[in-house]
VMD Tcl script that builds the backbone (N, CA, C; Angstrom):
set m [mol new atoms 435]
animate dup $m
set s [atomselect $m all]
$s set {name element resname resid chain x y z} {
  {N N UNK 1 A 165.341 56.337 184.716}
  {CA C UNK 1 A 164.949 56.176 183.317}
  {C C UNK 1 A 163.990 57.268 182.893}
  {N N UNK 2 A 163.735 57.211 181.595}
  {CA C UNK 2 A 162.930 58.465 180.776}
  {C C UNK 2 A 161.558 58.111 181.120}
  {N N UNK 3 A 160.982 58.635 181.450}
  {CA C UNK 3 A 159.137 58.336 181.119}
  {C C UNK 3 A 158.945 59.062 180.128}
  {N N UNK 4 A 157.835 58.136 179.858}
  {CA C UNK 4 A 157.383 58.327 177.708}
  {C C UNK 4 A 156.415 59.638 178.460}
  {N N UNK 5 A 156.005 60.639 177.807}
  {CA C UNK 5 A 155.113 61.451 178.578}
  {C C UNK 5 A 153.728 61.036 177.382}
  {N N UNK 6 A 152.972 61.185 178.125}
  {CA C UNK 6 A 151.413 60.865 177.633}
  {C C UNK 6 A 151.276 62.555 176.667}
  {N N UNK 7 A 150.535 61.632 175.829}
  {CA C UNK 7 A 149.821 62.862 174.749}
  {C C UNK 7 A 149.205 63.836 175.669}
  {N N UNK 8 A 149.262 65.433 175.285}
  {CA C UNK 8 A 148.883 66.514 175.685}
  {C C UNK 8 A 147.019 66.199 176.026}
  {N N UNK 9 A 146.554 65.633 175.072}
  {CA C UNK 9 A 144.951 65.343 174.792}
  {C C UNK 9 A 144.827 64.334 176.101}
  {N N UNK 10 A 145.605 63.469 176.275}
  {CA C UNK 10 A 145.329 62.202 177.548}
  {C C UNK 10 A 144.037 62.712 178.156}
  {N N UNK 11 A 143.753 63.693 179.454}
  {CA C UNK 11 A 142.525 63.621 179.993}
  {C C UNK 11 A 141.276 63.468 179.365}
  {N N UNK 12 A 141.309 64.368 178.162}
  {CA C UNK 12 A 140.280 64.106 176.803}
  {C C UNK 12 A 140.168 62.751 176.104}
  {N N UNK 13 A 140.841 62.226 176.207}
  {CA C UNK 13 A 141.228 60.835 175.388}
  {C C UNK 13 A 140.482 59.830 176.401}
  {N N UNK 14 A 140.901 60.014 177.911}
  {CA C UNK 14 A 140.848 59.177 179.096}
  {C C UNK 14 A 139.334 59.374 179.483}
  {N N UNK 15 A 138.767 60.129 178.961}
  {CA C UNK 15 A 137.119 60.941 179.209}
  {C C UNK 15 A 136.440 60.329 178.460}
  {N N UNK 16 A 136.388 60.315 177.348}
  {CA C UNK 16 A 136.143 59.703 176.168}
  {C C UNK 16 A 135.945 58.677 175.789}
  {N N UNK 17 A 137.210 58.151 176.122}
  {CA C UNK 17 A 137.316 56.440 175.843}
  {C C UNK 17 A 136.501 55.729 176.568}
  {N N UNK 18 A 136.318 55.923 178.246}
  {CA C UNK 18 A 135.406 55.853 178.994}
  {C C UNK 18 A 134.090 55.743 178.787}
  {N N UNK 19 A 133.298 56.816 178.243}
  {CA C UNK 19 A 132.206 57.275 177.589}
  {C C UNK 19 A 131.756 56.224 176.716}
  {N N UNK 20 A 132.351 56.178 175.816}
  {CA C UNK 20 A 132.349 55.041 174.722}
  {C C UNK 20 A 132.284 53.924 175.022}
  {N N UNK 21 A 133.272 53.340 176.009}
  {CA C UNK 21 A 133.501 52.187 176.753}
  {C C UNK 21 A 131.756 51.712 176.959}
  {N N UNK 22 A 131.333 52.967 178.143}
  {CA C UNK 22 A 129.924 52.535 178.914}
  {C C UNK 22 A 128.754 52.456 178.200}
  {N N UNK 23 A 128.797 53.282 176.630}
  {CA C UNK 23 A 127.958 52.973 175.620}
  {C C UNK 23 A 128.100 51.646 174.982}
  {N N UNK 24 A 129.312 51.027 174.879}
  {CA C UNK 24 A 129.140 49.715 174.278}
  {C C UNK 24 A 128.857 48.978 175.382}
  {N N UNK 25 A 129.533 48.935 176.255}
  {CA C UNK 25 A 129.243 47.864 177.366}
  {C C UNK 25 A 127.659 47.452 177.665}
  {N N UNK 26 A 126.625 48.583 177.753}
  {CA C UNK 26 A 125.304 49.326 177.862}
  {C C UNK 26 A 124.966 48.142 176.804}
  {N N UNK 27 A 124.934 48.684 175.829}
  {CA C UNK 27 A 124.605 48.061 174.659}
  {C C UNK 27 A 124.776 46.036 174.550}
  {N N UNK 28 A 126.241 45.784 174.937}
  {CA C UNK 28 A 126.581 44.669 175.473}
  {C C UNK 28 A 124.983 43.667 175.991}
  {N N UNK 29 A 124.797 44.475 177.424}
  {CA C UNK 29 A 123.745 44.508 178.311}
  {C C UNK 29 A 122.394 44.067 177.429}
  {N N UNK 30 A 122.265 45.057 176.791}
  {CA C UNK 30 A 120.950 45.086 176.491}
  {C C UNK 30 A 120.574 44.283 175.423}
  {N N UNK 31 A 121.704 43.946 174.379}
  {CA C UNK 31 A 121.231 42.711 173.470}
  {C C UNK 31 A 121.848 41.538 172.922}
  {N N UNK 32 A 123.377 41.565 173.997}
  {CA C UNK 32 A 123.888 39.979 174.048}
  {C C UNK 32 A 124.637 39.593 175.459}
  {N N UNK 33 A 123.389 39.907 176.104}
  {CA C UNK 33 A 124.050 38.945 177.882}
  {C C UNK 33 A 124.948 38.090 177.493}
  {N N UNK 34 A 125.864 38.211 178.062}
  {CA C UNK 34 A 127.043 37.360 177.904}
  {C C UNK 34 A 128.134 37.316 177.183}
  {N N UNK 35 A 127.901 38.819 176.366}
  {CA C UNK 35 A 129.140 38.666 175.192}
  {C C UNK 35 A 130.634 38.346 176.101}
  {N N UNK 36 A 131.316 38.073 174.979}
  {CA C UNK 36 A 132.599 37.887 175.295}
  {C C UNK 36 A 133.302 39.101 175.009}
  {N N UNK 37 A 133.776 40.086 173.867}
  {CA C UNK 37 A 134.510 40.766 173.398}
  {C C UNK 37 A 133.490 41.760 172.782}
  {N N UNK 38 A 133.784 43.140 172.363}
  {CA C UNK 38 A 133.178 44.002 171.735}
  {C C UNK 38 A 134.357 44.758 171.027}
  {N N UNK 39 A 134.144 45.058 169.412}
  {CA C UNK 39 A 135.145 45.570 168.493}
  {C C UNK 39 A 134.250 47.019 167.839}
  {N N UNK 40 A 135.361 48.063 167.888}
  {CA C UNK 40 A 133.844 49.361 167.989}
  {C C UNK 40 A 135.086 50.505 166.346}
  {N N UNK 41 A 135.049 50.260 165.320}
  {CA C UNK 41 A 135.586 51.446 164.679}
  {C C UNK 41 A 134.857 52.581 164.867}
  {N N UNK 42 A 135.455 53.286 164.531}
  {CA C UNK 42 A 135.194 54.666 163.668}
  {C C UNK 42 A 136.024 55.769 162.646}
  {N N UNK 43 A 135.647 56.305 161.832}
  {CA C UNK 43 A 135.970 56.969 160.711}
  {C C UNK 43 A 135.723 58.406 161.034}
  {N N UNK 44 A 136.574 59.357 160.941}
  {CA C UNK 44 A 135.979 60.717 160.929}
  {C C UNK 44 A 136.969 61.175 160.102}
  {N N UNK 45 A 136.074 62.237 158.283}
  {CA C UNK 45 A 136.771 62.789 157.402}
  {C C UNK 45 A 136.716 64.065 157.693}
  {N N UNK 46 A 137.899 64.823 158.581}
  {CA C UNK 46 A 137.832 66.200 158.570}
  {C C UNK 46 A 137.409 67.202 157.082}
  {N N UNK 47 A 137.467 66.771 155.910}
  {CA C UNK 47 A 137.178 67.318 154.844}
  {C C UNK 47 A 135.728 67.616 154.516}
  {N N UNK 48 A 134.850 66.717 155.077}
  {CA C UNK 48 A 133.438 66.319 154.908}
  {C C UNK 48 A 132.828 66.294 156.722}
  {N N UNK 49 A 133.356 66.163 157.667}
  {CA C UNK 49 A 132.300 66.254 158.906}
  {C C UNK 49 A 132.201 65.005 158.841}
  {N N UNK 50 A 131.876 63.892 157.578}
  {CA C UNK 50 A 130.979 62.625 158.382}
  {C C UNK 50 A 132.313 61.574 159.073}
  {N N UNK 51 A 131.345 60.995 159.902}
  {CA C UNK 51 A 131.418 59.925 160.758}
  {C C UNK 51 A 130.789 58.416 160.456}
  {N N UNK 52 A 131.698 57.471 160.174}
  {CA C UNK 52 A 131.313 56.245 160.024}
  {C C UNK 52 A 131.622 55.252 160.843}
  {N N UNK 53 A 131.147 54.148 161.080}
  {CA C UNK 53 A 131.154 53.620 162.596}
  {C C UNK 53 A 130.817 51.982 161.901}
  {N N UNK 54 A 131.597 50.833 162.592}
  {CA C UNK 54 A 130.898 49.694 162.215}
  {C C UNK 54 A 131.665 49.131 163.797}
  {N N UNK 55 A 130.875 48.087 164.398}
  {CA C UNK 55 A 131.440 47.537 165.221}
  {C C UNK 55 A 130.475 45.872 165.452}
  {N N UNK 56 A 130.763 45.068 166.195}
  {CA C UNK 56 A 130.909 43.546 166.146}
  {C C UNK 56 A 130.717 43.465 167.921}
  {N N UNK 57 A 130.391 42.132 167.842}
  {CA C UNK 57 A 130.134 42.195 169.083}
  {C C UNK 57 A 130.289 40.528 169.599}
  {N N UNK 58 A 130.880 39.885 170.294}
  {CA C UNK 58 A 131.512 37.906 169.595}
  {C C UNK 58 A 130.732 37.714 171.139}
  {N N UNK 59 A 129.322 36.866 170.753}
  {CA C UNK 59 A 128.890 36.337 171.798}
  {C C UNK 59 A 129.111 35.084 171.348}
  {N N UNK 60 A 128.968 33.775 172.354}
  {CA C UNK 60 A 129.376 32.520 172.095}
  {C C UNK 60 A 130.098 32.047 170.993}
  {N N UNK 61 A 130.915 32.613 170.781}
  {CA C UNK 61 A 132.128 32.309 169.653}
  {C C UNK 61 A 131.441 32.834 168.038}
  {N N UNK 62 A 130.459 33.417 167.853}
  {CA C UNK 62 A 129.880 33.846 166.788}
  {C C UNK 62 A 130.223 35.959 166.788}
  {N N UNK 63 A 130.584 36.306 165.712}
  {CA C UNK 63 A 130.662 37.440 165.666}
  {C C UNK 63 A 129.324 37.975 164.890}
  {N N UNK 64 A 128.705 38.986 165.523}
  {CA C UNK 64 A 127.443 39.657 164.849}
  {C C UNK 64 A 127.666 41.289 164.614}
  {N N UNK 65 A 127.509 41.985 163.780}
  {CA C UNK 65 A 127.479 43.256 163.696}
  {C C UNK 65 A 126.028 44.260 163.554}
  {N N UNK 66 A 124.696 43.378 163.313}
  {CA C UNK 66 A 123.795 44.837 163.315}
  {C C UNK 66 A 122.975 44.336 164.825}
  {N N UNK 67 A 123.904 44.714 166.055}
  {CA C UNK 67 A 123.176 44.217 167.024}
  {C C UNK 67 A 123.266 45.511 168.255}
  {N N UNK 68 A 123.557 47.073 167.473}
  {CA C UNK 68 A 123.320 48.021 168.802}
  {C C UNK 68 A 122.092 48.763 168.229}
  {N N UNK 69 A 121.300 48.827 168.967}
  {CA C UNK 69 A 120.532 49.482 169.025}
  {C C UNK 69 A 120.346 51.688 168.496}
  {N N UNK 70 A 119.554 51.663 167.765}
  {CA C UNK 70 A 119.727 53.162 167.466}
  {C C UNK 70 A 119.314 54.225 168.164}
  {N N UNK 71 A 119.082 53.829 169.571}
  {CA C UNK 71 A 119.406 55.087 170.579}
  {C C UNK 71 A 120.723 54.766 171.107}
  {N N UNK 72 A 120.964 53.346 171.157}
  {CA C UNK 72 A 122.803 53.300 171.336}
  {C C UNK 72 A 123.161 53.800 170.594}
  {N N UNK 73 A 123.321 53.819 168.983}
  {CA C UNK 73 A 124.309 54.079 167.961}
  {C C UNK 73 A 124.063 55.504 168.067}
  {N N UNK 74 A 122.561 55.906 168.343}
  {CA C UNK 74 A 123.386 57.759 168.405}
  {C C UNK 74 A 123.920 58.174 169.484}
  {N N UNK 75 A 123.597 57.644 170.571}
  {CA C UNK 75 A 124.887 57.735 171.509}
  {C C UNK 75 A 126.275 57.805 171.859}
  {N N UNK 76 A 126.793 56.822 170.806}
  {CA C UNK 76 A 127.865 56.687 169.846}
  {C C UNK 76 A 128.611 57.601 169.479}
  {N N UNK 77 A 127.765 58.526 168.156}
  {CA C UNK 77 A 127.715 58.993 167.601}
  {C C UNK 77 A 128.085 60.484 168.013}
  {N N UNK 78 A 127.087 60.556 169.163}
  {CA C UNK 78 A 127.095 62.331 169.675}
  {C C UNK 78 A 128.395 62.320 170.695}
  {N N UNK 79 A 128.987 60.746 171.224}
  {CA C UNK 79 A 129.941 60.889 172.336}
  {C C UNK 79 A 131.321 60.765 171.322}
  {N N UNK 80 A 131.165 60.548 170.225}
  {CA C UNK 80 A 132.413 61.024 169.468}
  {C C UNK 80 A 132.448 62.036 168.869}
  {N N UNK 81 A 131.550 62.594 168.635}
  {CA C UNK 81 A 131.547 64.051 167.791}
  {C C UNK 81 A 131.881 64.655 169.136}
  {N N UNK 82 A 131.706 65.062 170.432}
  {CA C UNK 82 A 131.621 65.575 171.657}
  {C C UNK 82 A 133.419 65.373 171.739}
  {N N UNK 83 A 134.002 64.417 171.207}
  {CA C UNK 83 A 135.059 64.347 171.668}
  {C C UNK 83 A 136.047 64.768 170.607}
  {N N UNK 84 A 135.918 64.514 169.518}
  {CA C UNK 84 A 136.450 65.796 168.374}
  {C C UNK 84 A 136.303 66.883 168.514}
  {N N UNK 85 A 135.153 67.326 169.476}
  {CA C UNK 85 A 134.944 68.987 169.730}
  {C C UNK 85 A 135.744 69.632 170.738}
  {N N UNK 86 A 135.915 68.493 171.861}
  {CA C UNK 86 A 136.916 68.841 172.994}
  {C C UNK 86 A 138.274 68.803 172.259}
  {N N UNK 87 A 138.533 67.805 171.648}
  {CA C UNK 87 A 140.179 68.299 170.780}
  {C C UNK 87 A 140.231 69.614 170.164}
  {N N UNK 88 A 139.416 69.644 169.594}
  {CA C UNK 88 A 139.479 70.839 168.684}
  {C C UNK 88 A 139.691 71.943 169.751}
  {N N UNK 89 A 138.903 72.392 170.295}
  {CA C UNK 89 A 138.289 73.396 171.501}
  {C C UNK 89 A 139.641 73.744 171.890}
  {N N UNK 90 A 140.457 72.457 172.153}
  {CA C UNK 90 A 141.807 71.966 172.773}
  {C C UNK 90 A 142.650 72.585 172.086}
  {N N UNK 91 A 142.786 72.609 171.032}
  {CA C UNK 91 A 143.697 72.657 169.934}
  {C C UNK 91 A 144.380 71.669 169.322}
  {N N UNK 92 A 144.441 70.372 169.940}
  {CA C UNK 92 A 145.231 68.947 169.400}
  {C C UNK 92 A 144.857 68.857 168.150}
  {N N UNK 93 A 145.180 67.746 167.705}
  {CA C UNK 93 A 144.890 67.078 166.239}
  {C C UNK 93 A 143.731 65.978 166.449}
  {N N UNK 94 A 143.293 65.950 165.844}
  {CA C UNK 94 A 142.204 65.117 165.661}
  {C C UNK 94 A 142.264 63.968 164.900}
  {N N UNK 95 A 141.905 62.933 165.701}
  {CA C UNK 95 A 142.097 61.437 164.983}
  {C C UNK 95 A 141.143 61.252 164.116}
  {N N UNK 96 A 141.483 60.530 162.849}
  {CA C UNK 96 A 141.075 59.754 161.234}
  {C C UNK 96 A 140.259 58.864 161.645}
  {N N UNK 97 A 140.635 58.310 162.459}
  {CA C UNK 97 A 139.923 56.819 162.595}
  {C C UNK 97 A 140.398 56.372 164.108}
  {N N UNK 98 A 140.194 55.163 164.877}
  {CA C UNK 98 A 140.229 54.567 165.930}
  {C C UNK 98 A 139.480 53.151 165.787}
  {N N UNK 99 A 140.467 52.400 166.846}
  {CA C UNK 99 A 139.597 50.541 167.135}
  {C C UNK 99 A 139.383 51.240 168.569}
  {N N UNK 100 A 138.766 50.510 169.187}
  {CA C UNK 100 A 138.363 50.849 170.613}
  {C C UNK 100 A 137.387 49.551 171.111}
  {N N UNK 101 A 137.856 48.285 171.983}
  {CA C UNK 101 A 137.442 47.409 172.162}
  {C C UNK 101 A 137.512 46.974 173.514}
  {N N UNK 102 A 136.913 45.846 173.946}
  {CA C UNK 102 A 136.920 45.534 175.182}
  {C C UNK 102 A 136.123 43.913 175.508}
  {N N UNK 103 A 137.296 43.701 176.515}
  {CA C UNK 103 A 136.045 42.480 176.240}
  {C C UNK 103 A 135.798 41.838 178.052}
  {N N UNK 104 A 135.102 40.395 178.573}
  {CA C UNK 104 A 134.620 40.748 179.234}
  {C C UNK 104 A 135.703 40.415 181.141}
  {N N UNK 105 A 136.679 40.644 180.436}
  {CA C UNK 105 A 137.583 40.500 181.283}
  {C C UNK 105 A 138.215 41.709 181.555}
  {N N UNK 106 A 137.565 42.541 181.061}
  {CA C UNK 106 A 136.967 44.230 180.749}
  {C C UNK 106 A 138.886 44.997 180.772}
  {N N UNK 107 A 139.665 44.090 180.033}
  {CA C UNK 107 A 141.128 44.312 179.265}
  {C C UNK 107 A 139.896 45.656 177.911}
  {N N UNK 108 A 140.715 46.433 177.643}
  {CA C UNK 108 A 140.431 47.413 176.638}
  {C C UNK 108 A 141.679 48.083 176.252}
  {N N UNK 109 A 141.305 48.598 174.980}
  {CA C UNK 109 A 142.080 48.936 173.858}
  {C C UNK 109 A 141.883 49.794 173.222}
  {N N UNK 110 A 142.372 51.382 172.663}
  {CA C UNK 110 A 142.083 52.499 172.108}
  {C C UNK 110 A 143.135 52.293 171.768}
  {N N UNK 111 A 143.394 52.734 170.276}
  {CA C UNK 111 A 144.374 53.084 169.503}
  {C C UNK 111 A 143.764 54.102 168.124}
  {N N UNK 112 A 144.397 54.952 168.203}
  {CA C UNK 112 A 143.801 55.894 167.497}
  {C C UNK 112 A 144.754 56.252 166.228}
  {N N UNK 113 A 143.968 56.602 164.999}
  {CA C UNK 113 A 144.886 56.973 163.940}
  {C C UNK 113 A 144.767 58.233 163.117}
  {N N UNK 114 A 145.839 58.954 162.698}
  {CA C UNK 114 A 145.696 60.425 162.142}
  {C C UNK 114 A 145.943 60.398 160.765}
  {N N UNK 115 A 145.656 59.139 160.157}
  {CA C UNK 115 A 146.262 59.335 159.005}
  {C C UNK 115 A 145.077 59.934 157.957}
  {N N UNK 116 A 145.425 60.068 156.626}
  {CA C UNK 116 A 143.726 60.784 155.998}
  {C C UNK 116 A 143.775 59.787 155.713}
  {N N UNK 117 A 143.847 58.552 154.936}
  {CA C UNK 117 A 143.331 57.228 154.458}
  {C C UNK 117 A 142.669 56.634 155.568}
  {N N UNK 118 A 142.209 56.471 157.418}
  {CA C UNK 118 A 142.315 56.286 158.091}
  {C C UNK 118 A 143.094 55.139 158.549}
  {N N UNK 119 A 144.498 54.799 158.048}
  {CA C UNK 119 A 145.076 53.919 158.572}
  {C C UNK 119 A 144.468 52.320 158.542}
  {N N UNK 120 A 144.964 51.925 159.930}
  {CA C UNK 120 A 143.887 50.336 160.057}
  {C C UNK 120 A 142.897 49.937 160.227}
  {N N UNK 121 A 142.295 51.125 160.623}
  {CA C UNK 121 A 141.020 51.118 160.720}
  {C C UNK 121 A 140.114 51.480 159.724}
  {N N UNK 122 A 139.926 51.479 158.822}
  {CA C UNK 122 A 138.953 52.201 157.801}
  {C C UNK 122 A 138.226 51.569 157.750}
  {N N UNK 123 A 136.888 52.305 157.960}
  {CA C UNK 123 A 135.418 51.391 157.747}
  {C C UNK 123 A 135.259 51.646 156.180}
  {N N UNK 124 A 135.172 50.067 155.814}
  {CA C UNK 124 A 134.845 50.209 154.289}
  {C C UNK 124 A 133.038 49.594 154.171}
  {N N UNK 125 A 132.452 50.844 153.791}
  {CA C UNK 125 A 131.306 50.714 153.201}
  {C C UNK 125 A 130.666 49.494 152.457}
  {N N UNK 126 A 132.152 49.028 151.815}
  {CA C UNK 126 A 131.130 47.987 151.058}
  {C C UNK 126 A 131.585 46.934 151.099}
  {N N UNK 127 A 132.846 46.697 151.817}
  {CA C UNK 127 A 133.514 45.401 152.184}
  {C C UNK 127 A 133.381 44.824 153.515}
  {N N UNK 128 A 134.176 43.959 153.757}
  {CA C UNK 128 A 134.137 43.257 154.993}
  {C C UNK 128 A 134.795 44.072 156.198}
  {N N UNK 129 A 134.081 44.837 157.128}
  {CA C UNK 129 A 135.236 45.348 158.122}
  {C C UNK 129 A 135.453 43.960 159.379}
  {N N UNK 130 A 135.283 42.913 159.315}
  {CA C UNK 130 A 135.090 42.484 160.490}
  {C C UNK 130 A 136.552 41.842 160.979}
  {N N UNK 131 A 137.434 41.727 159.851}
  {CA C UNK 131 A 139.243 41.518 159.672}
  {C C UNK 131 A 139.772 42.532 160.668}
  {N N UNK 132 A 139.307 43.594 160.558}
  {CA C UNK 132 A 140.212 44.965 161.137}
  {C C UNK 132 A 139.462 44.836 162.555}
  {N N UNK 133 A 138.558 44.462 162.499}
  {CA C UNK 133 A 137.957 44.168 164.232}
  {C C UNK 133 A 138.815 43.162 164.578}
  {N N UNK 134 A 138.422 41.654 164.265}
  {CA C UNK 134 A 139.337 40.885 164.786}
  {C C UNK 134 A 140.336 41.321 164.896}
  {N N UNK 135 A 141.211 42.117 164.030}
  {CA C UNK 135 A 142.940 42.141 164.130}
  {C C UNK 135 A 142.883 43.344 165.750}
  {N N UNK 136 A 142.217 44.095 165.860}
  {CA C UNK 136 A 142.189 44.651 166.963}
  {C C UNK 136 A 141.590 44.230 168.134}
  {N N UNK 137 A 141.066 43.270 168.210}
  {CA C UNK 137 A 140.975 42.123 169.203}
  {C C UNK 137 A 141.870 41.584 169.916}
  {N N UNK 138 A 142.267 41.043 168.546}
  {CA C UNK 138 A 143.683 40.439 169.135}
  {C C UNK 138 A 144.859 40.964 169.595}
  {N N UNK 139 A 145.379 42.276 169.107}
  {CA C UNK 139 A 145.855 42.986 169.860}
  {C C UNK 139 A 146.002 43.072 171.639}
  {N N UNK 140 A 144.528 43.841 171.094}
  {CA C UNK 140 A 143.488 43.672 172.833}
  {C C UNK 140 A 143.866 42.817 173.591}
  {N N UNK 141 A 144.041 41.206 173.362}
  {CA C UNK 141 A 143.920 40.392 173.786}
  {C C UNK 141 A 145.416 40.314 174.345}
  {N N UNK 142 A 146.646 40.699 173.983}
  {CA C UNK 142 A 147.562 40.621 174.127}
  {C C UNK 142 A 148.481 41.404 174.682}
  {N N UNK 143 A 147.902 42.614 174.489}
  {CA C UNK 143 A 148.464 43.923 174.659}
  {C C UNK 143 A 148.141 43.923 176.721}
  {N N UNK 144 A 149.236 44.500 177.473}
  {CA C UNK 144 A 148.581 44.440 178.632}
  {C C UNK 144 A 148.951 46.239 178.660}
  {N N UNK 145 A 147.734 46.170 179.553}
  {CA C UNK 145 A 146.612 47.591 179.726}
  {C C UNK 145 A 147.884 48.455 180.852}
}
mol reanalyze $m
mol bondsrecalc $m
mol representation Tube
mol addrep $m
């Protein structure tokens, strides 16, 4: 049979995701022992540079979102810009947006999107993102790794 061949970016992707992974997990740690699941967007507008980020975090069946810390969140921050730089550097295309979750049965989930609207993921500023977390949860939850 055919094997699907993995995106050219994979080791970059596989570096990365990682990275991110151990920043939320970290974070996990440090201000909800015990979570169950962690839901992590992000937004990047090649037109403008910025980066927008909202993510959730479901300890005892309650979902909370202003609970990472801001030496986590620039951590975040510099390990995704670090990884748009390796694409680039690369030459690939560079993803719009991404879910990137995990939870504590440490099943995880990257799915990344190129669209300019950012697809399913779009962190909306002034609405509810916590739909597009759950819906990538559940995914997560289903999807085997």
């Amino acid at each position: 049979g055919s094997v699907t061949q993995p995106p050219p970016s994979q080791s970059i992707d596989d570096d990365y995701t990682f990275r991110l992974l151990g920043v939320l997990t970290a974070a996990g740690r440090e201000t909800a022992e015990g979570w169950s699941e962690i839901g992590f967007l992000i937004n990047f507008d090649p037109n403008t540079y910025e980066l927008r980020t909202f993510s959730n975090v479901v300890w005892r069946g309650q979902h909370y979102d202003s609970w990472i810390t801001d030496a986590l969140q620039n951590e975040l921050i510099n390990t995704a810009l670090g990884w748009l730089k390796a694409l680039y550097d690369a030459g690939y295309p560079l993803w719009t947006s991404m879910f990137l979750g995990i939870n504590s049965d440490k099943h995880f989930l990257w799915e990344p999107s190129y669209e300019a609207d950012f697809g399913p993921w779009r962190v909306d500023l002034e609405g509810d993102n916590w739909p597009a977390v759950a819906a990538g949860m559940r995914k997560m939850g289903t999807d085997t790794q």
